[in-house]
Structures are given as structure tokens and as C-alpha cells.
N, C-alpha and C positions, 0 to 999 in steps of 0.2 A: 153789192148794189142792186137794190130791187129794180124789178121793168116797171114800167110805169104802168099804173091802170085803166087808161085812156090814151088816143090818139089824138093830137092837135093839128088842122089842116096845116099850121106855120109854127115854126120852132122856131124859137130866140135863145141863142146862148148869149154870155154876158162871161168873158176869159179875163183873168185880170193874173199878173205877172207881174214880179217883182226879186230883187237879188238881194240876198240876205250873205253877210259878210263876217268872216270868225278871224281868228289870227294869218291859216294858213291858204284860205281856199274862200269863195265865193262860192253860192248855191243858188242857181233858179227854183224859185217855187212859184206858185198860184193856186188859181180858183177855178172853177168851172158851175156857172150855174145856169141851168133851165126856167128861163124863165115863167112860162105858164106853169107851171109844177110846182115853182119854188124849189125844185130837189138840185144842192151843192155837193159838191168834192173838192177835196182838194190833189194838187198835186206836186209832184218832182220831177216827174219826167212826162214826155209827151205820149206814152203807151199808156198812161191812165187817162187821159183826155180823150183819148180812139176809146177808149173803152167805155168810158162816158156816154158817148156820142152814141157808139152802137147799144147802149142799152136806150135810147129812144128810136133806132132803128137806123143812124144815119150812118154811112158808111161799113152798112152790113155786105158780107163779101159773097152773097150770092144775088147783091145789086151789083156794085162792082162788078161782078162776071157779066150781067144781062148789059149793064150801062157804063164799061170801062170809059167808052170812049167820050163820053160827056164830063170826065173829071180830071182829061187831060190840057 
């Protein structure tokens, strides 16, 4: 997943989730998209969606360390 080429002062995601059904088992999947960018993924589990996120900088973990206390 590329970084983006630009900074936008307000990000919009747009998450969209849904349960896909087979004989034995059900699966979460989605979408994850950036609004100003247009740039989409998809996903299966919730670690590609942090992943998402921190390639536009959000919940990068040497924020986290400066501003834990603001995301609890």
C-alpha cells in the first residue's frame, strides 16, 4: 500500500462491513476507503485496517507514545 502524496488537514474514512456465508463457517469481510484520496482496501481482519489508517499517518505508534492518553 503506497503513502499518500499529500497531507489533508481532515481525513474521512468511509469502513463498510459485511458477513459472507459458505456451508460451514461465516466470514467478516469489508472495505476501508479514504475519502480525499479515493485510495480503497479491502479486508478480513481488523490489522489491515490499522494498517490502512497508519499509511495516512493515523494511529502511528510514535503518536501513541507522545498522545497515549488522548485515545483512551
Amino acid at each position: 500500500m503506497p503513502k499518500p502524496k499529500f497531507s489533508h488537514p481532515t481525513n474521512t474514512f468511509v469502513i463498510r462491513i459485511w458477513r459472507e456465508w459458505s456451508i460451514d463457517q461465516q466470514i467478516w469481510r469489508g472495505n476501508i476507503e479514504h475519502l480525499e484520496s479515493e485510495q480503497r482496501e479491502g479486508f478480513g481482519d481488523f490489522e489491515r485496517i490499522l494498517a490502512f489508517l497508519r499509511s495516512f499517518g493515523i494511529f502511528d505508534e510514535e503518536e501513541q507514545k507522545n498522545d497515549g492518553e488522548n485515545w483512551r
